[in-house]
Backbone as a printed PyTorch tensor [residue, N CA C, xyz], in Angstrom:
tensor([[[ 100.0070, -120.7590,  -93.8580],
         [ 101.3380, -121.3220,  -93.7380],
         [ 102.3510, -120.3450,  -94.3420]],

        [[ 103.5950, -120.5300,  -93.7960],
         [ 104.6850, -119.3140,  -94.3500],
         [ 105.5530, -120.2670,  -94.4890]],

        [[ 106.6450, -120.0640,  -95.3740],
         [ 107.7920, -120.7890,  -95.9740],
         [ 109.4360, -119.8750,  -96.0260]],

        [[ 109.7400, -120.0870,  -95.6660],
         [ 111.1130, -119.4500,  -95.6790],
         [ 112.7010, -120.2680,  -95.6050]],

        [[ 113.2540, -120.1350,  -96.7980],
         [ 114.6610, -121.0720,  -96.9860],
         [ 116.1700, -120.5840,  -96.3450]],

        [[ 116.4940, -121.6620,  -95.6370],
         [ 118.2120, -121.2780,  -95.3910],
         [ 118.9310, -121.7880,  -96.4570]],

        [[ 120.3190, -121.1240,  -96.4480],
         [ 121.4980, -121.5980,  -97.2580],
         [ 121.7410, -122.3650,  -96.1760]],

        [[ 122.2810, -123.6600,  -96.3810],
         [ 123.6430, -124.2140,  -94.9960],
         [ 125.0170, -124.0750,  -95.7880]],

        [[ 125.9400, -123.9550,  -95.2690],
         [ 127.2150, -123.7660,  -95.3620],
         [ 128.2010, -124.8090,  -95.5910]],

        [[ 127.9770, -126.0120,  -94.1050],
         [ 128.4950, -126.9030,  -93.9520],
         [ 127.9170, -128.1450,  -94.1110]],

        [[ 128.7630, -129.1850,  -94.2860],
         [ 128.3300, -131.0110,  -94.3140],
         [ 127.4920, -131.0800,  -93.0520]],

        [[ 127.9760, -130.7150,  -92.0310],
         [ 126.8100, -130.8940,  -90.9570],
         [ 126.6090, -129.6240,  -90.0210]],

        [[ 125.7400, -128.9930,  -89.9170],
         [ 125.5360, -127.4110,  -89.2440],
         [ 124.1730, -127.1300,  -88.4050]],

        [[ 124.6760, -126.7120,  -87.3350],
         [ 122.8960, -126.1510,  -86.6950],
         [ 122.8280, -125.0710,  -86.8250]],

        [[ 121.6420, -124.6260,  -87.3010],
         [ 121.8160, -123.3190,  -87.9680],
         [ 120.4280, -122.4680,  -86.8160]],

        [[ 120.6780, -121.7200,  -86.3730],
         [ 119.7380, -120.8290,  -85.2050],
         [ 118.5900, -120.3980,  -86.1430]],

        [[ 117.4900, -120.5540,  -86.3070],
         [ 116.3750, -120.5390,  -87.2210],
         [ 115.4140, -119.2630,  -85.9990]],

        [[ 115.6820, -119.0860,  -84.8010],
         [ 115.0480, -118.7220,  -83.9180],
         [ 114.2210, -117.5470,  -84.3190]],

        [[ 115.0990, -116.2790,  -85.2140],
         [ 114.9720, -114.9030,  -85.4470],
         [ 113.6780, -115.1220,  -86.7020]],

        [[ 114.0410, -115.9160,  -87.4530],
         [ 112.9280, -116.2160,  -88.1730],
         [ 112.0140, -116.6160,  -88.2890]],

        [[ 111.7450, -117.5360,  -87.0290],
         [ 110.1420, -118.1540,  -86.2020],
         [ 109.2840, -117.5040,  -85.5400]],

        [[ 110.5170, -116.2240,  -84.9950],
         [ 109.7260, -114.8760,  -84.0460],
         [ 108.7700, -113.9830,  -84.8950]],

        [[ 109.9250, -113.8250,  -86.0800],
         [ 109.0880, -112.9700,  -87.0800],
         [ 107.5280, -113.9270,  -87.7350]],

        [[ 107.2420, -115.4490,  -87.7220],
         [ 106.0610, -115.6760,  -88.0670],
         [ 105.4610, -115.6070,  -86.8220]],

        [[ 105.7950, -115.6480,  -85.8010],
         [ 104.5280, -115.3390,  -84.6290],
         [ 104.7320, -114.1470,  -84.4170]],

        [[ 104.6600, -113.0750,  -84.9120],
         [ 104.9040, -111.9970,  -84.5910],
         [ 103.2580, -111.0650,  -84.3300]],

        [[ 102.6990, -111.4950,  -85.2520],
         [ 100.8550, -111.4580,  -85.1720],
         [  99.9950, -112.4350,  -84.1750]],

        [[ 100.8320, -113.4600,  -83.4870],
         [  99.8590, -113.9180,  -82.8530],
         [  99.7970, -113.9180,  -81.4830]],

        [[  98.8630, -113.6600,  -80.9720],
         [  98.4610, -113.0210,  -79.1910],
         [  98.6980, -114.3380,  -78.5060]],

        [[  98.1820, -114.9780,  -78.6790],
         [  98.3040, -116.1440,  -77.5870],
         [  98.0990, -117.8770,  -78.8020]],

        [[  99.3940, -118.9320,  -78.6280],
         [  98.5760, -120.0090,  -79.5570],
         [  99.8960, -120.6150,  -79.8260]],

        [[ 100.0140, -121.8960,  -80.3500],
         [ 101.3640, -122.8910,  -80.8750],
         [ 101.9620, -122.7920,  -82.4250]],

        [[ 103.0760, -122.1810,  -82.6570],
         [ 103.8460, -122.3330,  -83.3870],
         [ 104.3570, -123.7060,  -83.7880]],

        [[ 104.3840, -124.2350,  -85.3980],
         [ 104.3410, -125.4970,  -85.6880],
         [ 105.7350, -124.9900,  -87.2670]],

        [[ 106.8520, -125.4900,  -86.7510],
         [ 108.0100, -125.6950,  -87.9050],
         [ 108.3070, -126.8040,  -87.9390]],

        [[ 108.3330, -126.9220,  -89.3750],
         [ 108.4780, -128.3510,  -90.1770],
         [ 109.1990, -128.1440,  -91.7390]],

        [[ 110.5070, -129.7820,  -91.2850],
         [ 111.2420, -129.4080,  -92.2360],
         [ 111.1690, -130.4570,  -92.9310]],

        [[ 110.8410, -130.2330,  -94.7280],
         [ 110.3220, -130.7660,  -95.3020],
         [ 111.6670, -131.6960,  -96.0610]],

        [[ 112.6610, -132.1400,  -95.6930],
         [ 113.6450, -133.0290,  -96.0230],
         [ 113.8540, -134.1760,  -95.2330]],

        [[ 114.5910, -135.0560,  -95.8200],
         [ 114.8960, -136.2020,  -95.0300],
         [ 116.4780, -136.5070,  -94.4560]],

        [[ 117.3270, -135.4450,  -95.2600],
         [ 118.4430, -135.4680,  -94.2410],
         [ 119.1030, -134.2350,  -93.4800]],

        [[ 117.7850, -133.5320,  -93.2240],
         [ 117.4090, -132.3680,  -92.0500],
         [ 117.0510, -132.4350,  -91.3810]],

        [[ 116.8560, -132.1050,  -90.1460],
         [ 116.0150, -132.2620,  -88.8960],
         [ 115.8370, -130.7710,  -88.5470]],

        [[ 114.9090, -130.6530,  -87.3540],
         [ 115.3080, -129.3240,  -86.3810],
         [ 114.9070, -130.0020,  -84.8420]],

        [[ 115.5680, -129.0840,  -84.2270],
         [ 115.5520, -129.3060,  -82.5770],
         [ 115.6480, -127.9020,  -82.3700]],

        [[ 115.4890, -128.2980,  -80.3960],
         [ 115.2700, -127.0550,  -79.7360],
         [ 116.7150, -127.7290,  -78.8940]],

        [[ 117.6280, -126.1870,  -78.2950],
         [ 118.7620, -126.6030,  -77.3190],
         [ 119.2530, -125.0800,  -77.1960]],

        [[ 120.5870, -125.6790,  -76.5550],
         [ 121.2700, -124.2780,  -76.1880],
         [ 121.6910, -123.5250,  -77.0020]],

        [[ 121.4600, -121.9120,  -77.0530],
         [ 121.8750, -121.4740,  -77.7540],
         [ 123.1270, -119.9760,  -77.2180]],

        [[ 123.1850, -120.5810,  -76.2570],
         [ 123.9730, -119.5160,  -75.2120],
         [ 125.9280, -119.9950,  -75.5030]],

        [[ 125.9910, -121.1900,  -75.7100],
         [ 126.9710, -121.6250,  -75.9420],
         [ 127.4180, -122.4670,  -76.9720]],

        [[ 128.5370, -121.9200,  -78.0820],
         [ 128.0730, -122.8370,  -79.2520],
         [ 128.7570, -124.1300,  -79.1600]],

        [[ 129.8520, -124.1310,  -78.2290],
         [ 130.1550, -125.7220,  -78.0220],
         [ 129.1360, -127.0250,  -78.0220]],

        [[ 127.8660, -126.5040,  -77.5130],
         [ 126.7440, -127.0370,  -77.1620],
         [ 126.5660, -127.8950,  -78.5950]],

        [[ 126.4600, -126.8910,  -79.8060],
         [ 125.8780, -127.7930,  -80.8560],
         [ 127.6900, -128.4710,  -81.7270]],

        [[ 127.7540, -128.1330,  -81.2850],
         [ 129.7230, -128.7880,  -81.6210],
         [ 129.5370, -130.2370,  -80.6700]],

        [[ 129.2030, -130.1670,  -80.0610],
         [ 129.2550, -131.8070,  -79.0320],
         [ 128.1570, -132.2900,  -79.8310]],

        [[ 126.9050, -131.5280,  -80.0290],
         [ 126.0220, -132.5860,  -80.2510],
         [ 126.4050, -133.2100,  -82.0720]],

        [[ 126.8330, -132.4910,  -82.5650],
         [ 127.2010, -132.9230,  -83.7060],
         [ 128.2510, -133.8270,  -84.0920]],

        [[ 129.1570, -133.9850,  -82.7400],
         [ 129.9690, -134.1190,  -82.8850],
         [ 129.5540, -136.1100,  -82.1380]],

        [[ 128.1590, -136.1380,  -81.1200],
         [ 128.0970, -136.8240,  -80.8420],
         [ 127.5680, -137.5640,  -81.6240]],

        [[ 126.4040, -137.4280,  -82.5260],
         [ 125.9690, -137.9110,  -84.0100],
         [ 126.6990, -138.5940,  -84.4340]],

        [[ 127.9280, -137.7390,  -85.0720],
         [ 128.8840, -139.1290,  -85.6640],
         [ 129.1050, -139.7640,  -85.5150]],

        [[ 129.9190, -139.6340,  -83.9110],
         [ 130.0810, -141.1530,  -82.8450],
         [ 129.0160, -142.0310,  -82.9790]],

        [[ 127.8450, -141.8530,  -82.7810],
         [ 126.6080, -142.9910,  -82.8820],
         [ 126.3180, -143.4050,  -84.3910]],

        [[ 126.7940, -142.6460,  -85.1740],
         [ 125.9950, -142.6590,  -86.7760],
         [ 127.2890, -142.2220,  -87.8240]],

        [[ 128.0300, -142.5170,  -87.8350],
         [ 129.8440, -142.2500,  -88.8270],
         [ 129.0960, -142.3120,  -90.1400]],

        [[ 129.5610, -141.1030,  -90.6500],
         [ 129.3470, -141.6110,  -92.2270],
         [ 129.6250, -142.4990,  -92.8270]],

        [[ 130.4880, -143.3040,  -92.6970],
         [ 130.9600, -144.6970,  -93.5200],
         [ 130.4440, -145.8140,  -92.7030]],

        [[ 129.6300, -146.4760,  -92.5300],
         [ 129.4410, -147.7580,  -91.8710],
         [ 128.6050, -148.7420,  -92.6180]],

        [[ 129.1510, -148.6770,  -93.6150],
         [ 128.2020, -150.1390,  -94.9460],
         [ 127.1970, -150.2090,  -94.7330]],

        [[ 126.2620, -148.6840,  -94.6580],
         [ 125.1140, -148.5870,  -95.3240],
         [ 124.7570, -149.3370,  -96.4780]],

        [[ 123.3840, -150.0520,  -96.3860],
         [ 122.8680, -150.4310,  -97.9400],
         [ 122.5690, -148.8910,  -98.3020]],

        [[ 121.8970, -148.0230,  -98.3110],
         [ 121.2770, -147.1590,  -98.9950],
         [ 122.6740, -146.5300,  -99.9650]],

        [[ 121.9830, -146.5280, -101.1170],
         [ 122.9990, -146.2830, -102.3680],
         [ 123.4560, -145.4830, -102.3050]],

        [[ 122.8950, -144.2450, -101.9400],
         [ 123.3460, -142.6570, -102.5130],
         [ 124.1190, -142.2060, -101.8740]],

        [[ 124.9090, -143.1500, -100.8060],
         [ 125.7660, -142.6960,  -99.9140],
         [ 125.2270, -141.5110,  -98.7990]],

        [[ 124.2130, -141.4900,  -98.1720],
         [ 123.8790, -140.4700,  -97.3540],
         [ 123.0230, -140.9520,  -96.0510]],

        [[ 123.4310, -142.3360,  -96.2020],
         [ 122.3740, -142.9700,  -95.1360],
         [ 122.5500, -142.4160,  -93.6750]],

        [[ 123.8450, -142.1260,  -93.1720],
         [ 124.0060, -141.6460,  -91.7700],
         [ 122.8740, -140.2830,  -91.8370]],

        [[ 123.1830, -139.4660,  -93.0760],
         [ 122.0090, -138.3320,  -92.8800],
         [ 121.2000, -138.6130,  -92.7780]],

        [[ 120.1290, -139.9870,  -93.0390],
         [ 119.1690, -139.8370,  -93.0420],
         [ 118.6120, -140.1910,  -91.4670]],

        [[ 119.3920, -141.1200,  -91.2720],
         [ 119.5050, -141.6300,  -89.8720],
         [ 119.3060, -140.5290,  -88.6250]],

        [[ 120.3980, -139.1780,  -89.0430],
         [ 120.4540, -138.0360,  -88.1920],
         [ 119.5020, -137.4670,  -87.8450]],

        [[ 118.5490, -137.2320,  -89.0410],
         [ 117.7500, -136.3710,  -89.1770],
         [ 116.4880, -136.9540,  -88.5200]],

        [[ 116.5110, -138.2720,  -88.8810],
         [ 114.9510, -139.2590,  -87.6420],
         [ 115.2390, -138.8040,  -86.6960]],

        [[ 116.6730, -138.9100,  -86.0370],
         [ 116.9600, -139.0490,  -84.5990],
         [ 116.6320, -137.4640,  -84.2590]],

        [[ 117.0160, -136.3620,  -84.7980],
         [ 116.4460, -135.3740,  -84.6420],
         [ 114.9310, -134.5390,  -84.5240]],

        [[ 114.2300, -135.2320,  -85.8130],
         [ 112.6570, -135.0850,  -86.0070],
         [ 112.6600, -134.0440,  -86.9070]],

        [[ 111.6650, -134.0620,  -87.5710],
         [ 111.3320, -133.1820,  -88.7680],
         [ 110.3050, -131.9480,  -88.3580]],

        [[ 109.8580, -131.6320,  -86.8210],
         [ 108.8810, -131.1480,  -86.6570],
         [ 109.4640, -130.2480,  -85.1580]],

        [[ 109.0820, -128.9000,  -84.9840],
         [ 109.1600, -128.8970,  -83.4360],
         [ 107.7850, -128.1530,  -83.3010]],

        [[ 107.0400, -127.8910,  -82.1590],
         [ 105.7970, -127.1360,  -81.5230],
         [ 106.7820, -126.2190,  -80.4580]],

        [[ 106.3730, -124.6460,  -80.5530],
         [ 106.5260, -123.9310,  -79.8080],
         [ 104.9800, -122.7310,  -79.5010]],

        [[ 105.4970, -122.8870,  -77.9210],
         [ 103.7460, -121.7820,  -77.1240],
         [ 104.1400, -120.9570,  -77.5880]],

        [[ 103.2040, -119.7400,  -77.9160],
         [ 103.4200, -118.4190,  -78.0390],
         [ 102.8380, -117.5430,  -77.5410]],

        [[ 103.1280, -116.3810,  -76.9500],
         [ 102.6370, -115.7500,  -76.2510],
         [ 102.5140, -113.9890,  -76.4110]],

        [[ 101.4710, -113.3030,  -76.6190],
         [ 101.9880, -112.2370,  -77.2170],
         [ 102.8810, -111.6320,  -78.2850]],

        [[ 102.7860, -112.1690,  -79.0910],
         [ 103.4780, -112.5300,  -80.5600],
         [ 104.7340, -112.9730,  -80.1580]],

        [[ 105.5300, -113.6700,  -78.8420],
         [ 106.4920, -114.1160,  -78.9250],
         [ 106.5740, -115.2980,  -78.3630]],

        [[ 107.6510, -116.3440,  -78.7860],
         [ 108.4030, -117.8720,  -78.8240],
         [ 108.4190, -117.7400,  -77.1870]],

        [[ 107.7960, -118.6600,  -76.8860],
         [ 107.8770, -119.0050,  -75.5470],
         [ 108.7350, -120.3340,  -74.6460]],

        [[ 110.1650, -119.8700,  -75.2760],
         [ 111.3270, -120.5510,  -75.3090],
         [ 111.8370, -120.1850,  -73.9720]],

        [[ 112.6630, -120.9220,  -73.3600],
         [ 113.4030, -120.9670,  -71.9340],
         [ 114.4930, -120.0030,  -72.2110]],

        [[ 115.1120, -119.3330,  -71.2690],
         [ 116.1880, -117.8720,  -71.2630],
         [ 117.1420, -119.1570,  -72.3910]],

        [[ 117.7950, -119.9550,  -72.3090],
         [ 119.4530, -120.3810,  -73.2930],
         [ 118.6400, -121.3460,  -74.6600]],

        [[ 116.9350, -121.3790,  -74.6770],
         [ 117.1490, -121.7480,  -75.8040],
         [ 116.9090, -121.6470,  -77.1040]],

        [[ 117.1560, -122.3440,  -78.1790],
         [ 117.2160, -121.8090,  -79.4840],
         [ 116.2180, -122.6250,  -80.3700]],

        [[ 115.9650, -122.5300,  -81.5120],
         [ 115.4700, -123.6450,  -82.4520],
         [ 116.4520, -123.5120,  -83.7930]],

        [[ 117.0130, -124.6500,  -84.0740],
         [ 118.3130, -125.3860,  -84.7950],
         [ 117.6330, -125.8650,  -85.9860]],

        [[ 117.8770, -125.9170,  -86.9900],
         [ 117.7950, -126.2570,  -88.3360],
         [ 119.1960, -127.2260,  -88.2050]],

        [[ 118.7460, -128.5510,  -88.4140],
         [ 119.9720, -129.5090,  -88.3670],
         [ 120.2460, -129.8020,  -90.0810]],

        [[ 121.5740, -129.2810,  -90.1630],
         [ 121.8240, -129.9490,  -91.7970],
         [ 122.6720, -131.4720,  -91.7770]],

        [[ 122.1210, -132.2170,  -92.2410],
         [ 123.6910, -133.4360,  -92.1860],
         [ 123.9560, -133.9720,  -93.3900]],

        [[ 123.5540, -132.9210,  -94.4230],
         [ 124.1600, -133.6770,  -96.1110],
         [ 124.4000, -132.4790,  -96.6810]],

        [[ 125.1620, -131.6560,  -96.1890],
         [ 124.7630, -130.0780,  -96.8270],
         [ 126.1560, -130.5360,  -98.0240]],

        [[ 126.5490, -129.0950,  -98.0270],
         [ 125.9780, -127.7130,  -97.9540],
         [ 124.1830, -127.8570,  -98.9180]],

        [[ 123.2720, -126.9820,  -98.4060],
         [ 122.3430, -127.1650,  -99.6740],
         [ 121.2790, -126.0490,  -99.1830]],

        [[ 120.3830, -125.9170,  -99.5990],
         [ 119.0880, -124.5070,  -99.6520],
         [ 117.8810, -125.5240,  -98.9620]],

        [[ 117.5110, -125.2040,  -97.5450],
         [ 116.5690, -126.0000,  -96.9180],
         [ 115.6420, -125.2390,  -96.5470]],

        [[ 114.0800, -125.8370,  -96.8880],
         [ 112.6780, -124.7390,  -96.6470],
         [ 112.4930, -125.5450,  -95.3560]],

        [[ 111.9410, -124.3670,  -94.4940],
         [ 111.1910, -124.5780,  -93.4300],
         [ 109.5490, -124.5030,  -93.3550]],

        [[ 108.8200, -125.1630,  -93.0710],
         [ 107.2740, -124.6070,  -92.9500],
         [ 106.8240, -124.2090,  -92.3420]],

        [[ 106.0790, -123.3720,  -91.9110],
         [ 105.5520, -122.3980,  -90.3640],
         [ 104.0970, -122.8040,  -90.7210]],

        [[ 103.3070, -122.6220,  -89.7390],
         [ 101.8660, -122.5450,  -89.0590],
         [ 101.9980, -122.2020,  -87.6410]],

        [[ 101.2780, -121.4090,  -87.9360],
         [ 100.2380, -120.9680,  -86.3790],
         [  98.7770, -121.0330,  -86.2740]],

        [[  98.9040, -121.5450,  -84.7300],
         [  97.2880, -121.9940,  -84.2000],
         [  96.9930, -121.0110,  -83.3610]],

        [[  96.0150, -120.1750,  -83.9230],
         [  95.4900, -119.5160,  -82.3690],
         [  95.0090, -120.1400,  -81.1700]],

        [[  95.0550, -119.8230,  -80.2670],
         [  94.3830, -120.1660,  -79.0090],
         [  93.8630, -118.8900,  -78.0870]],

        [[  92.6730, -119.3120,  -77.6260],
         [  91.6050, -118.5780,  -77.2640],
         [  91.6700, -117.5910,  -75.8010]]])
């Protein structure tokens, strides 16, 4: 397993994690890449990364469904994050192929922050396949 941390910047940010997933499959010939983010008001996804409006709508659509203020019980005031981050998932699987991400031409893998700013670890594994 490999571990590697982002800074986030912003209250809510997708942060392109892509360059740094390449570099852990970078040794492996053929097999599934497994990132996992070990918080609860983080997520990651896979989407466009050709256009950044792309993650501006989707963030932007989050709120609309999930507003930070909506009389959450949860105390600590962060319940919409936590909410975000289910709806997102804590996990993505990517093929790999010849030590590289076997991602579609526009897309990316996103480190979703929605309680930042803050320092978020990612977890890597790779599975060979035969």
């Amino acid at each position: 397993m490999e571990t590697f941390s982002v800074r986030t910047r912003e209250h809510t940010q997708f942060l392109d994690i892509t360059r740094k997933l390449e570099t852990a499959a970078a040794g492996l010939r053929r097999g599934v890449l497994t990132a996992f983010v070990p918080h609860t008001t983080a997520g990651i996804t896979i989407n466009e990364n050709a256009d950044p409006s792309v993650t501006a709508d989707m963030a932007a659509a989050l709120e609309r469904s999930v507003p930070w203020q909506a009389g959450y019980a949860h105390g600590e005031g962060n319940a919409a994050a936590h909410v975000k981050a289910s709806m997102m998932g804590s996990s993505v699987q990517v093929m790999v192929e010849d030590g590289r991400l076997m991602l579609g031409t526009w897309q990316a893998v996103y480190l979703c922050e929605f309680d930042g700013p803050r320092t978020r670890d990612v977890w890597v594994t790779t599975v060979p396949h035969p």
